[in-house]
Phi, psi and omega in degrees: 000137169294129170256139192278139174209179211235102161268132200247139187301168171284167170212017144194187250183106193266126193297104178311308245275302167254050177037357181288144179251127201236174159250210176303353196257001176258015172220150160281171192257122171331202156232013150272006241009027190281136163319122172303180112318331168265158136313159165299328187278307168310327152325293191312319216294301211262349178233061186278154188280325159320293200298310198292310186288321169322297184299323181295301190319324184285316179305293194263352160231336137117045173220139176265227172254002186247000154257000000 
């Protein structure tokens, strides 16, 4: 006979970006709803609105801010 066995869900989560085990409410959600890979602060981190306009302004006119 098979025995059936329970796994409880997980509640928390190791960060790739700073290895910290956070819990789940420190992450957003796919749009599969699955918990991401980054925390959110690392999220934050990694996607400031300078760092994103840097990059466009260089992509499409091909100067940065300090020309």
């Amino acid at each position: 006979m098979t025995q059936l066995s329970f796994v409880a869900p997980a509640t928390e989560k190791q960060c790739i970006i700073c290895d910290e085990v956070k819990p789940l409410s420190e992450y957003s959600l796919t749009p599969a709803g699955h918990p991401r890979n980054r925390c959110k602060p690392c999220r934050a981190n990694q996607q400031s609105p300078e760092r994103g306009r840097e990059a466009r302004i260089k992509r499409e006119y091909g100067i940065t801010q300090a020309d």
